[in-house]
C-alpha positions as CSV (number, residue, x, y, z in Angstrom):
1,X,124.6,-177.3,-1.1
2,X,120.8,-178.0,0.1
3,X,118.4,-175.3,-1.0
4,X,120.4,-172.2,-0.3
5,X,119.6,-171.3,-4.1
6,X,116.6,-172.6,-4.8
7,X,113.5,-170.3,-4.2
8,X,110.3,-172.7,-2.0
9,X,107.5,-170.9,-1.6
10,X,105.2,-172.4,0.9
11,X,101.7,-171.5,1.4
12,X,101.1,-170.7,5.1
13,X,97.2,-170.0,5.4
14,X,94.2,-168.9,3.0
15,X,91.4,-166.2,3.8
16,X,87.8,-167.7,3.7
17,X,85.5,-165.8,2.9
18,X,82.4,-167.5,4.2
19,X,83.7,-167.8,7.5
20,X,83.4,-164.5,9.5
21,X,85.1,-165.0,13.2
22,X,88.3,-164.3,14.8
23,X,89.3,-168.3,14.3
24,X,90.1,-167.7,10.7
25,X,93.1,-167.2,10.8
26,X,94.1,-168.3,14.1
27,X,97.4,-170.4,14.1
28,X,99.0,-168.9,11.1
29,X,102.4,-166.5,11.6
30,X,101.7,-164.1,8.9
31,X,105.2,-162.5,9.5
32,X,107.9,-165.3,10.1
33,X,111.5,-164.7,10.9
34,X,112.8,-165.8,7.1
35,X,116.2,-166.0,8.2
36,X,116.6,-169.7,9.3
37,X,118.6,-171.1,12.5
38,X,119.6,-174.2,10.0
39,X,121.4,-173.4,7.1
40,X,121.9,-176.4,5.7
41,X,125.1,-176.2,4.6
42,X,125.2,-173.3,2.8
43,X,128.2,-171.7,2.5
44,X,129.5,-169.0,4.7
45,X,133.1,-167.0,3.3
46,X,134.6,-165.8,5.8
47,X,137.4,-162.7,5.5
48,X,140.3,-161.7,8.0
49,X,142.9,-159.7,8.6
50,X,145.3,-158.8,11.6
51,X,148.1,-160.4,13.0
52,X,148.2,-163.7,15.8
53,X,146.4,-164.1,18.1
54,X,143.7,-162.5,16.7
55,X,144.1,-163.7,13.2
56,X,145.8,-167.6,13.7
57,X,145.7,-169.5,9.6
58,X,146.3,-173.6,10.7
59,X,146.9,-175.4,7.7
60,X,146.6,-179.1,7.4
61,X,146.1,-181.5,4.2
62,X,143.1,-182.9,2.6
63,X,142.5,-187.0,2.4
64,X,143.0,-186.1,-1.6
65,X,146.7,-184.6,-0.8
66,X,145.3,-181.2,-1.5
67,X,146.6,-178.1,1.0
68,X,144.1,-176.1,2.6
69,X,143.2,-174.4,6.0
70,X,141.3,-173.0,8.4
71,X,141.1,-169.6,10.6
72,X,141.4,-169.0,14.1
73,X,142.3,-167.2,16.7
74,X,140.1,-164.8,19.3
75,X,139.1,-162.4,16.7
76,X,137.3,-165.2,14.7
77,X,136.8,-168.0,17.0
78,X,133.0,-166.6,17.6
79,X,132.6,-166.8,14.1
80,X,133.5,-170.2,13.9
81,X,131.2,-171.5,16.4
82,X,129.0,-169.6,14.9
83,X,129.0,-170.9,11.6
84,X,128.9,-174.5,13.3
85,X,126.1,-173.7,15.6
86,X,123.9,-172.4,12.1
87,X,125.1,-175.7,10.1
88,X,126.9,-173.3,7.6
89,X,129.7,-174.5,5.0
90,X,132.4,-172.6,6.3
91,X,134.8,-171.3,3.5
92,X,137.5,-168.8,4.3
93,X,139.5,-166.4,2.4
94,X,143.6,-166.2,2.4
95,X,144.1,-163.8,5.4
96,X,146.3,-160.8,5.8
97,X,148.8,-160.4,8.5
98,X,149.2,-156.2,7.2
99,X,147.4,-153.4,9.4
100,X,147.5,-151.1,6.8
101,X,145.3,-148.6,5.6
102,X,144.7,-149.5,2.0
103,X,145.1,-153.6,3.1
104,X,141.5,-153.0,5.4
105,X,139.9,-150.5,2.7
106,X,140.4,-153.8,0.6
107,X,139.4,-156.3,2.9
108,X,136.2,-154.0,3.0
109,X,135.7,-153.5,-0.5
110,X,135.7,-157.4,-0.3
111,X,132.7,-157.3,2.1
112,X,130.8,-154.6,0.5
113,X,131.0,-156.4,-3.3
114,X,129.4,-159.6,-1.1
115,X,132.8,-161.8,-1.9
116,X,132.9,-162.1,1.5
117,X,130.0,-162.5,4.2
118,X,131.8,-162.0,7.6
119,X,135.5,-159.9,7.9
120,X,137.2,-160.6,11.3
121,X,140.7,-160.6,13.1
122,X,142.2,-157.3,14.0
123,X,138.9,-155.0,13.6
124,X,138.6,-151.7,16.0
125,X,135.0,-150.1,15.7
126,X,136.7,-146.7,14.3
127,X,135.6,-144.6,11.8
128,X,136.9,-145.8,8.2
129,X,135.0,-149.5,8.6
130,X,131.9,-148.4,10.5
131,X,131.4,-145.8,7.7
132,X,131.0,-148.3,5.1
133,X,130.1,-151.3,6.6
134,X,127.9,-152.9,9.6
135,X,129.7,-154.0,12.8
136,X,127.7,-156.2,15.0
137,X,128.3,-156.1,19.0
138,X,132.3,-156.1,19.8
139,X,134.2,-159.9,19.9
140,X,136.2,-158.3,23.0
141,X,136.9,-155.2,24.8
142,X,141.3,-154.6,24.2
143,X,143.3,-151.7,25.6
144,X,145.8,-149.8,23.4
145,X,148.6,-148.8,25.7
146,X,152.2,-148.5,25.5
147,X,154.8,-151.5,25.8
148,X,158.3,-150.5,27.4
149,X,161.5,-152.5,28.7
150,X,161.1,-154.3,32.2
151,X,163.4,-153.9,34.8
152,X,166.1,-155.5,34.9
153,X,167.6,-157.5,38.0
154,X,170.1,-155.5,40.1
155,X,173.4,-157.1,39.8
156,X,174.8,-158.9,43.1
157,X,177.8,-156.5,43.4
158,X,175.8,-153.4,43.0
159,X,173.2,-154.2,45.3
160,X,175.7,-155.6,48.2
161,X,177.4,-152.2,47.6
162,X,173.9,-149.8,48.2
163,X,172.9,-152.0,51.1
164,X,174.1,-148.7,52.8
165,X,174.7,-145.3,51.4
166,X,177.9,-143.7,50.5
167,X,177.8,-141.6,54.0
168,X,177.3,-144.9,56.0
169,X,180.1,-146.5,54.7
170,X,182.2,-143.3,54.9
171,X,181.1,-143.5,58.1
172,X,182.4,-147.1,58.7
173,X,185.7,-146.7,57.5
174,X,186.4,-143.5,59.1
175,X,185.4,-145.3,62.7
176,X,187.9,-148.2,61.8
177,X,191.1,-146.3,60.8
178,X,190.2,-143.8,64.1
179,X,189.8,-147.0,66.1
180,X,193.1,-148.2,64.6
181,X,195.0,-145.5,65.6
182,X,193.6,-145.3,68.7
183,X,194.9,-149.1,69.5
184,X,198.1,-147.5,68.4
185,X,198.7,-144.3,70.4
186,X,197.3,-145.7,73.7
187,X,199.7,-148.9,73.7
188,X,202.3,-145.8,72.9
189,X,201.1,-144.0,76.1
190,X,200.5,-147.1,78.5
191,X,203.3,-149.5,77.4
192,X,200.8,-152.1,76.2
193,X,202.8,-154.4,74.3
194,X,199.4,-155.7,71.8
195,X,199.4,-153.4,69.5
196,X,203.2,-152.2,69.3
197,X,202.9,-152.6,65.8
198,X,200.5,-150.1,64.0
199,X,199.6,-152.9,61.3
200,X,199.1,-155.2,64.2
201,X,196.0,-152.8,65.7
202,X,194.6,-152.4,61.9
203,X,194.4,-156.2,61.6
204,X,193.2,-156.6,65.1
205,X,190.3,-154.1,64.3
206,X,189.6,-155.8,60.9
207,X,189.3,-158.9,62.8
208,X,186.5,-157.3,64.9
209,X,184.6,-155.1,62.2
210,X,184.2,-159.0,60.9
211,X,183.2,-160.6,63.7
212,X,186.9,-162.6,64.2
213,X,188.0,-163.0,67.6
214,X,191.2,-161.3,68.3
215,X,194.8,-163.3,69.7
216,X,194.8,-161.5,72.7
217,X,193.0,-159.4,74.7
218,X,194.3,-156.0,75.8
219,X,194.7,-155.6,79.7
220,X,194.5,-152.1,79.9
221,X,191.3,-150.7,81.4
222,X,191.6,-147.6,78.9
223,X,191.9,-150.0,76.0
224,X,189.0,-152.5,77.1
225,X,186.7,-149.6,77.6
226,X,187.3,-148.4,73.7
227,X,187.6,-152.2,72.8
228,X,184.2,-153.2,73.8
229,X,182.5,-149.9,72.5
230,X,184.3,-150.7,69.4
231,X,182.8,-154.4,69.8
232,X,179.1,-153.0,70.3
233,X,179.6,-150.8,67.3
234,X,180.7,-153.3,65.1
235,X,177.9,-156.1,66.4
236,X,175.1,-153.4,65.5
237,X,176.6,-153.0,62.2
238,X,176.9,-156.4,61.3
239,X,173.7,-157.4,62.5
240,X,172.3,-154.6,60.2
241,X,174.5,-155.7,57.2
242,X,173.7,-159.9,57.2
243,X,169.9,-159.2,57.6
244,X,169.7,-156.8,54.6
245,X,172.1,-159.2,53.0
246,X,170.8,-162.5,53.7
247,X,167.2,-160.4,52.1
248,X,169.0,-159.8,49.2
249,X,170.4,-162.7,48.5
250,X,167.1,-164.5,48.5
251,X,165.6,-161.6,46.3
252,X,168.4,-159.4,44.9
253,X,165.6,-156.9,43.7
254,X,165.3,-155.0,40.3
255,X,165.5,-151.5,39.3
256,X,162.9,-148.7,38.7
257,X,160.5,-149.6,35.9
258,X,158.7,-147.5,34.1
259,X,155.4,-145.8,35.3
260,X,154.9,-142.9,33.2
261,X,155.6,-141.4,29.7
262,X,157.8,-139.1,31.1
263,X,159.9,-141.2,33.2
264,X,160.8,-142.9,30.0
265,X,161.8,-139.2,28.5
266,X,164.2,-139.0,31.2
267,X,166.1,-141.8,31.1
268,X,167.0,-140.4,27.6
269,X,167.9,-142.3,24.6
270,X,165.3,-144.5,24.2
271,X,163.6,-144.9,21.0
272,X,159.8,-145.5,20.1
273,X,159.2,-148.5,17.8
274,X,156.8,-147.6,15.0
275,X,155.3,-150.5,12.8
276,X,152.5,-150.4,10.2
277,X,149.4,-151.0,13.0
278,X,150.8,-147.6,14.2
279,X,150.7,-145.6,11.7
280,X,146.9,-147.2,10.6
281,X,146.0,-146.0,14.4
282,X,148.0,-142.7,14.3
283,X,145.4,-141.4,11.9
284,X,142.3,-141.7,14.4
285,X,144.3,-141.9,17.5
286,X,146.1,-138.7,20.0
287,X,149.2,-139.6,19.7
288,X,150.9,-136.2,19.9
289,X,152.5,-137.1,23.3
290,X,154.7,-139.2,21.2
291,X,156.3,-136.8,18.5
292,X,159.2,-136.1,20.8
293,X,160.9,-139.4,20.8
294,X,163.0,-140.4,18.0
295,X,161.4,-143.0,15.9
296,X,162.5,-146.3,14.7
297,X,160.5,-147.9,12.2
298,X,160.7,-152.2,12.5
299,X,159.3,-154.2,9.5
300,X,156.8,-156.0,11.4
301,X,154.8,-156.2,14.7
302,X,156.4,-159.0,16.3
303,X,160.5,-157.9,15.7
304,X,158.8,-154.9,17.3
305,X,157.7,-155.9,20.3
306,X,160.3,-158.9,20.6
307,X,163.0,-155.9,21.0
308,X,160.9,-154.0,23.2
309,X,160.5,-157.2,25.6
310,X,163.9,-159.3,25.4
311,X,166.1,-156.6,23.8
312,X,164.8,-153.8,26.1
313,X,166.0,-151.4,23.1
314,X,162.8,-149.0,22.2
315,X,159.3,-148.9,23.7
316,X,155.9,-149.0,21.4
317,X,152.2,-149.2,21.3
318,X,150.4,-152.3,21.3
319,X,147.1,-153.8,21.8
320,X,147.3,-156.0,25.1
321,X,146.7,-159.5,24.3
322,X,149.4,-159.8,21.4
323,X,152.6,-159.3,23.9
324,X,151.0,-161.9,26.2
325,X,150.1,-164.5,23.5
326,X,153.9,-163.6,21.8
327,X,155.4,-164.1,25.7
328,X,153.8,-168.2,25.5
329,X,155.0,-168.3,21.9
330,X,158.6,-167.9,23.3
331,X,157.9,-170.2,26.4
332,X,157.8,-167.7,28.6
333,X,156.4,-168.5,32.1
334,X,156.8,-165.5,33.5
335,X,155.2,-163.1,31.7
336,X,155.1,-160.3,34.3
337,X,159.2,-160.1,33.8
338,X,159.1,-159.4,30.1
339,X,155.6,-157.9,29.8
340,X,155.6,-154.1,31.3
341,X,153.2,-151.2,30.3
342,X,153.0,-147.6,31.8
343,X,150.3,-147.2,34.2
344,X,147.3,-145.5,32.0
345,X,146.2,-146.9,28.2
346,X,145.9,-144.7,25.6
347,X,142.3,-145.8,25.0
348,X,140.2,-148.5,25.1
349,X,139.9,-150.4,22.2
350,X,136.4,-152.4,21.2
351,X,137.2,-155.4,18.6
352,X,134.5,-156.3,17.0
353,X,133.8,-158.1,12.9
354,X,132.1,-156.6,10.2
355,X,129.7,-157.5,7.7
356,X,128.0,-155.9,4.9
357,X,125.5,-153.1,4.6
358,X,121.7,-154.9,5.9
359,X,122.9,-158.1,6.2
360,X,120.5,-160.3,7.5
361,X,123.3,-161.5,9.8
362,X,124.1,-158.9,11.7
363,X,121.2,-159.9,14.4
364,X,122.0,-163.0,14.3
365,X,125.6,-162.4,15.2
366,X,124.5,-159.8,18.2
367,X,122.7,-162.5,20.0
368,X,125.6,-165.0,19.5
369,X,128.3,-162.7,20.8
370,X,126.7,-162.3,24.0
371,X,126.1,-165.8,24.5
372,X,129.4,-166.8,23.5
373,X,130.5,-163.5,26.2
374,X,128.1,-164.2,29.0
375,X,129.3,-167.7,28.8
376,X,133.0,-167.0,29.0
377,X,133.5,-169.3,25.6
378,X,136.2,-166.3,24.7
379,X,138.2,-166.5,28.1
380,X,138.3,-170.5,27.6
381,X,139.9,-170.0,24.4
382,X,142.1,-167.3,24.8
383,X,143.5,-170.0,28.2
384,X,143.3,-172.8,26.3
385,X,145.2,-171.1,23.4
386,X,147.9,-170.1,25.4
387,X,148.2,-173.2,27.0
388,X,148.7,-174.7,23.8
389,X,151.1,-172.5,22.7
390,X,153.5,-172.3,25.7
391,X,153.1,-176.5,25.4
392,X,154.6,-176.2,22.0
393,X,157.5,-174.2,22.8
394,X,160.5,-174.1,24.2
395,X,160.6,-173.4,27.6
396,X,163.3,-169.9,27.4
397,X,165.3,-168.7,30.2
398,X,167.1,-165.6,30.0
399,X,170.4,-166.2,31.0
400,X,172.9,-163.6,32.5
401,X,175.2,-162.4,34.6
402,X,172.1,-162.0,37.2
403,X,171.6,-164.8,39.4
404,X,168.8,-165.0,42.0
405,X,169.5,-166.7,44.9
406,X,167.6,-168.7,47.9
407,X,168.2,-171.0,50.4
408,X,169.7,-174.0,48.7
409,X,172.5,-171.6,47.2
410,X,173.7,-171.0,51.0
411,X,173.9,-174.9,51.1
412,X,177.4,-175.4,50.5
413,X,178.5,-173.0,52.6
414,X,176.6,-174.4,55.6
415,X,178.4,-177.9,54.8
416,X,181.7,-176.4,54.2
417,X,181.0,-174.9,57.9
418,X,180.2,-178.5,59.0
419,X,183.1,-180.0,57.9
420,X,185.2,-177.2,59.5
421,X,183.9,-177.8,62.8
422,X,184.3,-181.5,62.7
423,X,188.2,-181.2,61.2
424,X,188.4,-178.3,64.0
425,X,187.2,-180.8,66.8
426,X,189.5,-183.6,65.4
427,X,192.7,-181.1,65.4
428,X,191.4,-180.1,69.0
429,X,191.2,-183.5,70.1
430,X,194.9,-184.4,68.6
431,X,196.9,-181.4,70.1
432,X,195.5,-182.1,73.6
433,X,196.6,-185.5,73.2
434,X,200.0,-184.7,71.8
435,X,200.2,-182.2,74.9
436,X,199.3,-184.9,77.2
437,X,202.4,-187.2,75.9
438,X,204.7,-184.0,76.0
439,X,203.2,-183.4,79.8
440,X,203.9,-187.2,80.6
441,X,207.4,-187.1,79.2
442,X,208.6,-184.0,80.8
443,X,207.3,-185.5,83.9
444,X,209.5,-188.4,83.6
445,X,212.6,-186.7,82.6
């Protein structure tokens, strides 16, 4: 693998000692970088652990029909291009998908016996890996907060009911039984024949309350006074109903979502998801605010937050990127209705890799990652990556009893209204003819 084993030594200048002037040595760098920007395809075994995105194993097959594979994802992709950009042979190690204590104490071992040259993935700068080995400048800067159920839609029914409040429609119904009865007693008092009938006067103020024009209307001045008060009410109302209703139609609304920990404590009965990452991080993390909640242990990360964002079960902690990259891995468009956290993050989390104790790398690295950084290489991968994976997948729509409606869902009701008017105008236009033969006839007889 070119000379990465084989010792060169090269002689760079020689002191003369019949020459006594400042042009000696002039030209000679006595004190060379001897770490090399080509590496001439020496190899470079690289280590990982974490789950995807930041840890992603493709495998494919070799022209000899033998298996292998590569790693990806965001928490090794600098790596990569690193290795290309130095010309190294890039061998990588089987990865592991399991936060767990005693997992990254191996992967580190791994690094520290030099088996490995570089460990990546899922790597926060906390104390257990910066205490035994070297972690150059972070990959990317991650937030640790906590995950919790969106909200969900507010069903049609429910929200056509709380356009007003209880009192309101108290109010209505109290107005339309009163106006009722009224009908009633003054026909009773003036001998207006209308609204003999008491169900007759509820039907008639029904009509109105809906905006249906009455049979008849009453002659009595007494009546028509209380009639067109009754009218003006019941325009106002129904002017304030269809325009909250027509708005809720076209966006029914959802209900309160979660903003802190405590709101989540009061709507009781909710459960916090615990998985292996959280119990690594629960040694170096405050997480006291928690140890109220019943806990629910799940057997990995993504059943965990999978519940949390289409069951809407438990809540949980999670690093921010994985619910967004598991969100395209479901073909999710949408991510902002399955994807909720409460408003502060539990901390900041720096990501970063690791390599051993004074390895000559480590410099190297530090410059790379903030080239890669300054040049926005990470944000084009993590985009393109998702991309990708929403591309792959199928596209899921969560489908219930909760149906959002707009504009073309009014359609048919518009043409049914069209129809009516013509079959109305038709029906018009054949009783005034059939009256015009019965008017001829009974002129004739």
């Amino acid at each position: 693998m070119g000379a990465c084993y084989e010792d060169i030594i090269l002689l760079t200048g020689k002191w003369n000692l019949n020459i006594y002037n400042e042009d000696n040595f002039a030209g000679i760098k006595f004190f060379q970088n001897k770490i090399p920007n080509n590496f001439m395809g020496c190899n470079l075994i690289i280590d990982a652990i974490g789950p995807e995105p930041y840890v992603i194993k493709e495998n494919f097959t070799l022209r000899d029909g033998e298996d292998s594979f590569v790693l990806r994802g965001i928490g090794l992709e600098m790596v990569v291009l690193f290795g290309k950009e130095k010309n190294f042979t890039l061998v990588f190690l089987e990865p592991s998908a399991v936060m767990q204590i005693n997992e990254i104490k191996l992967k580190a071992l791994t690094l520290v016996t030099h088996n490995s040259d570089i460990l990546g993935g899922l790597l926060p700068r906390i104390y257990p890996l910066t205490h035994s080995v070297d972690m150059p400048d972070p990959v990317l800067f991650d937030y640790l907060k906590l995950i919790v159920p969106c909200p969900r839609p507010i069903a049609k029914i429910k929200r056509v009911m709380t356009l007003f409040s209880l009192s309101t429609w108290l109010s209505i119904g109290i107005v339309f039984i009163l106006v009722s009865v009224l009908f009633w007693a003054l026909k009773n008092m003036l001998a207006f024949t209308k609204f003999s009938v008491l169900g007759q006067s509820f039907s008639d103020a029904w009509a109105v309350l809906l905006g249906i024009s009455v049979p008849q209307m009453p002659v009595s001045l007494e009546i028509r006074y209380l009639f067109i008060l009754y009218v003006w009410y019941c325009f106002a109302i129904s002017m304030v109903f269809q325009a909250f209703f027509t708005t809720y139609l076209v966006e029914p609304g959802y209900e309160a979502g979660f903003k802190t920990l405590e709101d989540v404590e009061v709507s009781g009965g909710m459960k916090f998801g615990s998985y292996d990452i959280v119990i690594f991080l629960r040694e170096y993390v405050y997480l006291e605010d928690l140890m109220g909640f019943e806990e629910e242990m799940c057997t990995d990360i993504n059943i965990c937050v999978s519940r949390v964002m289409f069951g809407k079960e438990i809540f949980s902690i999670i690093v921010s990127y994985f619910p967004t990259y598991l969100a395209s891995l479901s073909g999710i468009h949408e991510t902002s209705k399955v994807i909720c956290f409460l408003d502060s993050s539990i901390m900041t989390l720096p990501i970063g890799i690791a390599v051993s104790r004074g390895s000559p790398l480590r410099d190297m690295l530090n410059v790379h990652m903030r080239r890669c950084l300054e040049g926005g290489l990470l944000n084009n991968y993590w985009s393109a990556l998702k991309h990708t994976v929403n591309l792959r997948a199928d596209t899921h729509e969560e489908h219930s009893e909760y149906v959002v409606f707009s504009i073309n869902h009014l359609g048919p009701a518009f043409l049914l209204l069209f129809f009516g008017h013509i079959l109305s105008v038709l029906v018009f236009i054949l009783e005034f003819i059939f009256k015009l033969i019965s008017f001829k006839k009974n002129r004739v007889f």
